[in-house]
C-alpha positions in Angstrom: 17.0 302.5 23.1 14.3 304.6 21.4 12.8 303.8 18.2 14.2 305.8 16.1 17.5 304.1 17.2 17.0 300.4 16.5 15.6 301.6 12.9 19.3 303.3 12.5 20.5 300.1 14.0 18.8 297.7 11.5 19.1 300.0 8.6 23.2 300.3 8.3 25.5 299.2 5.5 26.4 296.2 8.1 23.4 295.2 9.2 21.9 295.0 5.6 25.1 293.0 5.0 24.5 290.5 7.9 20.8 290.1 7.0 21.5 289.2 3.5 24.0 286.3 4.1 21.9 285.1 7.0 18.3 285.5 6.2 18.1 285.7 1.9 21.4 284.8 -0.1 20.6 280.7 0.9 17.1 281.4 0.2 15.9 279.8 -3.4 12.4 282.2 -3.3 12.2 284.1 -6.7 10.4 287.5 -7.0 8.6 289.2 -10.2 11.9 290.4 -11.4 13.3 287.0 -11.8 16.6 287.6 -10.0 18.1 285.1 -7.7 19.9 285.5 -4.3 23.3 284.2 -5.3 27.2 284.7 -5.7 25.9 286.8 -8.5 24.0 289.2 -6.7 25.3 292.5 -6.5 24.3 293.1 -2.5 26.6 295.9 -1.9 25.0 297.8 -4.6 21.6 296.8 -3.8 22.1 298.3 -0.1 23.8 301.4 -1.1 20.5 302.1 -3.0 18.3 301.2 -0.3 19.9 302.7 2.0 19.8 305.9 -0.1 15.6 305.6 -0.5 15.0 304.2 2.4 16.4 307.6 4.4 14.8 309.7 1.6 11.4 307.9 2.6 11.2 306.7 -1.2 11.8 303.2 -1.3 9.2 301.2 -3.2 8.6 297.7 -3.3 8.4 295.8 -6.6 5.1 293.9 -6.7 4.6 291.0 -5.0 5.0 287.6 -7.0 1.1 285.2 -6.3 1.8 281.8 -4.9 -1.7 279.9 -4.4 -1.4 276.9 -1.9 -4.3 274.7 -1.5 -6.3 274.2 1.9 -8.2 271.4 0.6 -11.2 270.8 -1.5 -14.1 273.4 -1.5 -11.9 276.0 -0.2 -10.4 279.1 -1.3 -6.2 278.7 -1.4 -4.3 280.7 0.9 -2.3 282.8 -1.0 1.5 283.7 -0.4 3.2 287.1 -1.5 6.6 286.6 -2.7 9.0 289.6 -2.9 12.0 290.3 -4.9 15.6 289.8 -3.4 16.2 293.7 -2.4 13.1 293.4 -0.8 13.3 290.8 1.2 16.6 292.8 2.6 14.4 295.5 3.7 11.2 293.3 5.1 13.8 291.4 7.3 15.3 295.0 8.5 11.9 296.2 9.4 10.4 292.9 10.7 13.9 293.0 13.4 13.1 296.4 14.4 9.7 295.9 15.0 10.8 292.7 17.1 13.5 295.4 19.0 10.6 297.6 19.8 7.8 294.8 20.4 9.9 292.4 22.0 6.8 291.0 23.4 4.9 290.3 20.2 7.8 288.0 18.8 7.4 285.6 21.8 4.2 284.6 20.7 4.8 282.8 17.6 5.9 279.5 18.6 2.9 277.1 18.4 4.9 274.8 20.6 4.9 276.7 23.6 1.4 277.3 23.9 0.7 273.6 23.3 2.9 272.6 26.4 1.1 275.1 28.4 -2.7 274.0 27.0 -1.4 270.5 28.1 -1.2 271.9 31.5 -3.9 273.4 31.2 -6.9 270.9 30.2 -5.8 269.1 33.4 -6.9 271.2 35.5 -10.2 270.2 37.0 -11.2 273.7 38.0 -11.4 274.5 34.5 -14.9 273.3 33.1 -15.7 274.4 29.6 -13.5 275.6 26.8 -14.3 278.4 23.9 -12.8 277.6 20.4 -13.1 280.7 18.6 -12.0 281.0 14.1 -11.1 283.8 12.6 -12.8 283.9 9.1 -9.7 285.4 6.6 -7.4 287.0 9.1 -4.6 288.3 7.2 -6.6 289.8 4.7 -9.0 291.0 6.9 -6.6 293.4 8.8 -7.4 296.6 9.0 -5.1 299.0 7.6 -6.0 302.2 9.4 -6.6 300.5 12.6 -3.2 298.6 12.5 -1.5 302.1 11.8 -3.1 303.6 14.7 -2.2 300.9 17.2 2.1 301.2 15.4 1.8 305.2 16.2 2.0 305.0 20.2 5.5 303.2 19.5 6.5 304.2 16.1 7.3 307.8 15.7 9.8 307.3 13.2 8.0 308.3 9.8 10.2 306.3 7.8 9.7 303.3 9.3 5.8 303.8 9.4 6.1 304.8 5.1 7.7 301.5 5.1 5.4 299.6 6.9 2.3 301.2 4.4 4.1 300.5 1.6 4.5 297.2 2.1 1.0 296.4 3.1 -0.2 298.0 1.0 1.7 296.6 -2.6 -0.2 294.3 -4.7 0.3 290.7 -4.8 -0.3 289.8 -8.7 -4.1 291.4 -9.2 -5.4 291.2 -6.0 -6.7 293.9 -4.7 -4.2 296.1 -1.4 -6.7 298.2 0.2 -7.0 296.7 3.3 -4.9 293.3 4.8 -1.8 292.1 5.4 0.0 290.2 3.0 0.9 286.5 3.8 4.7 285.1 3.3 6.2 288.1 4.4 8.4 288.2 7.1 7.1 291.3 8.7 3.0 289.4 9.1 3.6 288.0 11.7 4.3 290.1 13.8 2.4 292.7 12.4 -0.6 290.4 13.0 0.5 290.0 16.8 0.6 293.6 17.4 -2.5 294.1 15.5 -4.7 292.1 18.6 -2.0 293.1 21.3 -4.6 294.6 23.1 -7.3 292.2 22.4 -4.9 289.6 24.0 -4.2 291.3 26.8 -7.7 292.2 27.9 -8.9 288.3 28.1 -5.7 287.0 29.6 -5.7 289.2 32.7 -9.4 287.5 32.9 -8.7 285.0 36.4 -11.4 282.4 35.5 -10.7 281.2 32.5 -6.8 280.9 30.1 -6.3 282.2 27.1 -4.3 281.1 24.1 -4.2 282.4 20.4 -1.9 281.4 17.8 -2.8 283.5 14.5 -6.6 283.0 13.8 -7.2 280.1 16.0 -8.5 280.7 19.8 -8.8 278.4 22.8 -10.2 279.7 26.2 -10.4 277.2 29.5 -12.7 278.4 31.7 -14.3 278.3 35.2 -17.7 278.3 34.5 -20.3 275.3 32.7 -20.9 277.6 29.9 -19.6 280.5 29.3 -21.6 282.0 26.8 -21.3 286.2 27.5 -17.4 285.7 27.7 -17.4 283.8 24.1 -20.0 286.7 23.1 -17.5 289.4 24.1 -14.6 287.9 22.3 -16.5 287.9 18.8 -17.4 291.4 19.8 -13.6 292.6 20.2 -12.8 290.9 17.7 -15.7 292.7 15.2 -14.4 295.9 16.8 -10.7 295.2 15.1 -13.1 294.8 11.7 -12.4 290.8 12.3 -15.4 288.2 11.6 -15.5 284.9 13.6 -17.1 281.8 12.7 -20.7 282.1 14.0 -21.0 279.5 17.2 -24.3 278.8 16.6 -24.0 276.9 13.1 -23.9 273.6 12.8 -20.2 272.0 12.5 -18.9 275.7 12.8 -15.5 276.0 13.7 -16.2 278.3 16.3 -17.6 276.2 19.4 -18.5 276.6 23.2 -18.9 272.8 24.9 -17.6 271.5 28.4 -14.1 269.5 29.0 -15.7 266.3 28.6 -16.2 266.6 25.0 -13.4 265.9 22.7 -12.5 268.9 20.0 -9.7 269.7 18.1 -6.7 272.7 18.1 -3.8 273.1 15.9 -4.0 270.0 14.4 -4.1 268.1 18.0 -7.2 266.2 19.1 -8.1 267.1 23.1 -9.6 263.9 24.5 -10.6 263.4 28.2 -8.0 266.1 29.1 -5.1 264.4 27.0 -3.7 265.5 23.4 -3.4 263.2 20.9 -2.8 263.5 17.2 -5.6 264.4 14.4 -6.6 261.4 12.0 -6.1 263.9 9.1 -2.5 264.8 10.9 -1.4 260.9 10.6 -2.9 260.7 6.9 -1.0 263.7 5.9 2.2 262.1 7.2 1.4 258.5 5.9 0.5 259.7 2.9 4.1 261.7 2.5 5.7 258.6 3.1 4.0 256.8 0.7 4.9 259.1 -1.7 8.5 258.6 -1.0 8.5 255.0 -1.1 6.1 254.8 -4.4 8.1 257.4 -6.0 11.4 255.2 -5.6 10.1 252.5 -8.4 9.3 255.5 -10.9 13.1 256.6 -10.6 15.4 254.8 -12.9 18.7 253.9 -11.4 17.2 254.8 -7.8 19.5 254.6 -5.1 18.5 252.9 -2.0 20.5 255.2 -0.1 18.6 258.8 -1.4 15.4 256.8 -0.6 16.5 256.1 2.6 17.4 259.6 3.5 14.2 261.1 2.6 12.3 258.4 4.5 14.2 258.7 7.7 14.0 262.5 8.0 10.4 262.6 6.9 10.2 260.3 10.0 11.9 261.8 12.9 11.9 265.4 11.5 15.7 267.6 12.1 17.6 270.5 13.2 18.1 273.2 11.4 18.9 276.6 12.1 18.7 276.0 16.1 15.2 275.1 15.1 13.3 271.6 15.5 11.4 270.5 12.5 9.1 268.5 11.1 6.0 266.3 12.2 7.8 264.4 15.1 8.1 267.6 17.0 5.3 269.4 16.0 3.5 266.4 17.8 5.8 266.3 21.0 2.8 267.2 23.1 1.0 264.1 22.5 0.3 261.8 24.8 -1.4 259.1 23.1 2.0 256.6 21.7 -0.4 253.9 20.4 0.0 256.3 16.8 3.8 256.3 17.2 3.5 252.7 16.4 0.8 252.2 14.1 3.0 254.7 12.0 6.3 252.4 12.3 4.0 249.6 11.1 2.6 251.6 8.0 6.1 252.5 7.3 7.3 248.4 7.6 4.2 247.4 5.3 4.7 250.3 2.5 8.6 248.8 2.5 7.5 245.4 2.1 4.7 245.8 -0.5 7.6 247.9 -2.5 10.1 245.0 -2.2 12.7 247.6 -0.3 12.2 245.8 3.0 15.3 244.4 2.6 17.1 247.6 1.5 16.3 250.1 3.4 17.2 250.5 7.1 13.6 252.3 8.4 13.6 254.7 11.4 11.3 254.7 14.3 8.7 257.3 15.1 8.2 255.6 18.5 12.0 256.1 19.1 12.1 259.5 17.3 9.2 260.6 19.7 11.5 260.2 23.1 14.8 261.2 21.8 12.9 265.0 20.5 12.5 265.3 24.2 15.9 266.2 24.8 16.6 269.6 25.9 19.8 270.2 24.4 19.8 270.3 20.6 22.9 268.9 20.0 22.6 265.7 22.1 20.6 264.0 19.4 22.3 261.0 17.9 18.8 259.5 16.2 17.9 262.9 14.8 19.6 264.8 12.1 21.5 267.7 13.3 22.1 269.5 10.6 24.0 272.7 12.3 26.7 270.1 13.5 27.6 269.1 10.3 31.4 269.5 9.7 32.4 270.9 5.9 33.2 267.1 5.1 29.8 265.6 6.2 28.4 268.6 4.3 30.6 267.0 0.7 29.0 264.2 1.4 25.4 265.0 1.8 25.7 267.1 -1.7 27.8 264.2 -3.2 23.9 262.3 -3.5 22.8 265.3 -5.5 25.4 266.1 -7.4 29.0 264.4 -9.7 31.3 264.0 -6.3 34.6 265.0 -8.4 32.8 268.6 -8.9 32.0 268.2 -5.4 35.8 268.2 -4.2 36.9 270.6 -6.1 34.6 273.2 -4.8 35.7 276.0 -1.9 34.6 275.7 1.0 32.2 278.8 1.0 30.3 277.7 -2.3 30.2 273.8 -0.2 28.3 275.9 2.8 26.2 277.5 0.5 25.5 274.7 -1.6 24.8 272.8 1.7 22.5 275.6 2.8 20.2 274.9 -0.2 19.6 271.5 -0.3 18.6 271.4 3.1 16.1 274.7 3.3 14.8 272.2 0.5 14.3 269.1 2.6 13.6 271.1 5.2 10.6 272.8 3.0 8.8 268.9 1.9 9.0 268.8 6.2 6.8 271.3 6.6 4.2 270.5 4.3 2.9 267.4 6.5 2.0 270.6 9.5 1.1 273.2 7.0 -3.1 272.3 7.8 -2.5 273.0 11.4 -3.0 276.8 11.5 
């Protein structure tokens, strides 16, 4: 299929349809305009008219709502871009055509995979040195001419390239568009993958060394002791695409050159005599989650044990959700260093007992947790939460702990699955926030 196809594909009444239910109406994000993806919403009407401005090549997005998150003390937050309901319809159409005609750039998003294969990797003796190379402000450092150029070769549909401008180009609160690619859509990504395609390419085919990027982080293995003109001609790419690395030559810079027999650190794993293991500031993030949970059960009045439970236990061996494996337990599958599995189960058993709730509450294992997210087949977990096997009944009674259970019966089944859908993007949102440091 050409181009021009898969943009007809993904911009039809059905498709519109199919990406609302499945990608935005169980979505609780909240755009400038205030208006909420629900049974409410009017999404045939709101797809007849982008559909009609869309093909005119005069769709315009409503500005972008600010979200600030913090990235610690002393440093800038990262912020988010948050559009409206009918435009998260049309970023979804547009970020699944660009995966149709990029099928290669949406492989490369999984932080997982390139993990297993760094594992490999650092265990292999011929390899000598590694490059760790930052990006200093990636996402807002994308060049908006450049990134244009490099969509042309593939992209000669002209509405889909208006698109594409407008979008990265529409203010987020104040902040200034003119060049950068706004975070928290669903179309960065991949935008920012096909943005150093090339750059990628060129290092990979190198034969003595690997190479592995996962947004503005870079690792390279190599051959020789020191490697010093191939680090210098991956900041020079790099400065070519209008990107700035961290300079390698500063003291505790986050851009480094060393051999294999020093330890360092990459997406939130620690690399330590050719073995991953887990960052101290990793554990402390999840400890001090936990904590939270536990500390915050005293504070509730009429608290049930049960609810506390729940939230303990899933913030402990992570769940599936959407086909997807989440949370801390499988972020850190890679690791190979299970003394922290079990200093984390006793953190968990003294936090229970200094709140009295020892007794109470039934704690889960992140030593067992660790071996049973090694299963290949999703739905073989018994220890894990598996959220997409939930039957409509199990779904009742997960909302019954949120909500009066006689309301809760006499609900259809359709509002139940919607309900359902809700409450557990939002657990499945407090998951992510123990791994959100690691890129």
């Amino acid at each position: 299929m050409k181009a021009y196809d898969f943009f007809l594909k993904r911009f039809s009444r059905e498709s519109l349809l199919d990406i609302y239910y499945k990608h935005v109406h169980y979505t609780m994000s909240i755009g400038v305009d205030g208006v909420i993806a629900n049974d409410k919403y009017d999404v045939s009407s709101e797809i007849e008219l982008i559909l009609k401005k869309v093909y005119k090549g005069n769709y315009k997005f409503s500005k972008y709502k600010e979200k600030l998150i913090s990235k610690g003390a002393r440093k800038h937050p990262r912020v988010i871009s948050i559009p409206t309901v009918r435009d998260r319809i049309v970023l979804k159409a547009m970020h699944l055509t660009l995966q149709d005609i990029y099928p290669e750039c949406s492989k490369t998003l999984i932080p997982q995979l390139m993990l297993d294969e760094i594992k490999s990797q650092v265990k292999n003796y011929k390899f000598k040195s590694f490059i760790k190379v930052d990006i200093k402000e990636f996402y807002p450092s994308i060049n908006h001419k450049l990134l244009e150029e490099k969509l042309s070769s593939r992209l000669p549909t002209k509405a889909l390239r208006l698109l594409i401008t407008s979008a990265i180009t529409n203010p987020t609160g104040l902040q200034d568009s003119k060049r950068g690619v706004p975070q928290g859509l669903s179309i960065s990504n991949i935008l920012a993958e096909i943005y150093l395609k090339d750059l990628d390419a060129k290092f990979r085919c190198i034969d003595t060394n690997t190479y592995n990027r996962y947004v503005d982080d870079v690792l390279v293995l190599s051959e020789n002791n020191r490697p010093i003109d191939l680090l210098d001609d991956i900041i020079n790419e790099f400065s070519n695409l209008n990107l700035t690395c961290h300079p390698y030559d500063e003291e505790g810079s986050k851009t480094q050159i060393d051999t294999l027999n020093k330890e360092f650190d990459f997406l939130g794993y620690y690399i330590k005599n050719r073995k991953l293991t887990v960052k101290k500031e990793s554990v402390l993030r999840v400890e001090n989650s936990i904590a939270k949970i536990i500390n915050s059960h005293k504070y509730i009045s009429e608290a049930k044990a049960s609810i506390t439970q729940n939230k303990l236990n899933l913030r402990v061996t992570g769940c599936i959700f959407e086909g997807k494996r989440r949370g801390w337990i499988f972020y850190y599958s890679q690791m190979e260093d299970d003394t922290i599995l079990y200093k984390l189960d006793n953190t968990v058993k003294k936090l229970l007992k200094q709140a009295k709730l020892d007794n109470t509450i039934k704690q889960k294992k992140f030593s067992k947790a660790f071996y049973e997210c090694s299963r290949n087949k999703l739905n073989n977990h018994k220890y894990i939460v598996n959220f997409d096997g939930y039957s409509i009944s199990e779904k009742r009674d997960l909302l019954t702990q949120f909500m009066d259970k006689v309301k809760i019966k006499a609900l259809n089944d359709d509002v139940v699955n919607s309900l359902f859908s809700k409450r557990v993007r939002h657990l499945v949102k407090d998951l992510e926030e123990d791994i959100r440091e690691n890129s």
